[in-house]
C-alpha positions, 0 to 999 in steps of 0.5 A: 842632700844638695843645696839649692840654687842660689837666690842670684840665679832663680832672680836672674832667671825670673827676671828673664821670664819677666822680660818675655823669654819662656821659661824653658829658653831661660833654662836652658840659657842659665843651665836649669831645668824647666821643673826648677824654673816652673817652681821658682816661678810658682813660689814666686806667684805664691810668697812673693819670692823664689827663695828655697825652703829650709833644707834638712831638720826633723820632721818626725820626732813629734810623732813619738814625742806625743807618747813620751810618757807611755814609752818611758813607763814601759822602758822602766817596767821591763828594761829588756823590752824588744821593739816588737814588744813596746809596739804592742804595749803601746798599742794597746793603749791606743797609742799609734 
C-alpha cells in the first residue's frame, strides 16, 4: 500500500484553497488530484486538520478473537478437523 502525502503538501495545498484558488487549480499546481484535495479538505472541516488516518494494522481479528474459546475446544476435541468441519461446529453453536 502507498504511503500518503505528506502533511507539508496537503498544507501548502489547503493553504492555497484558503488564500482563494479552486480546489482543482491547487491540484493541479501541486500534482494532486481533485478527490485528494476534496478529502483534505473535508478532514479539514471535520477534525481540524488533513492529517492521514493510520495506514495498515488489523482490523478483523476481533471477529474471531469473540470465539476463542469455541475454536479452541473444537481444535482440542478432534485435532484433524477441516475448516468446513469447525465452520459447522461453530454454527451450531450459534457462533458467526
Amino acid at each position: 500500500m502507498a504511503e500518503p502525502l505528506s502533511m507539508d503538501l496537503r498544507r501548502r495545498v489547503l493553504a492555497a484553497i484558503a488564500a482563494g484558488v479552486s480546489g482543482r487549480s491547487a491540484g493541479r499546481r501541486f500534482g494532486v488530484s481533485a478527490p485528494s484535495v476534496s478529502r483534505w479538505r473535508a478532514l479539514e472541516r471535520t477534525q481540524g486538520d488533513a492529517a492521514p488516518r493510520p495506514v495498515g494494522g488489523d482490523h478483523r481479528s476481533h471477529r474471531t478473537e469473540v470465539h476463542a474459546a469455541a475454536i479452541s475446544s473444537a481444535i482440542e476435541a478432534a485435532p484433524d478437523l477441516t475448516l468446513e468441519e469447525l465452520r459447522e461446529k461453530l454454527a451450531s453453536k450459534g457462533c458467526s
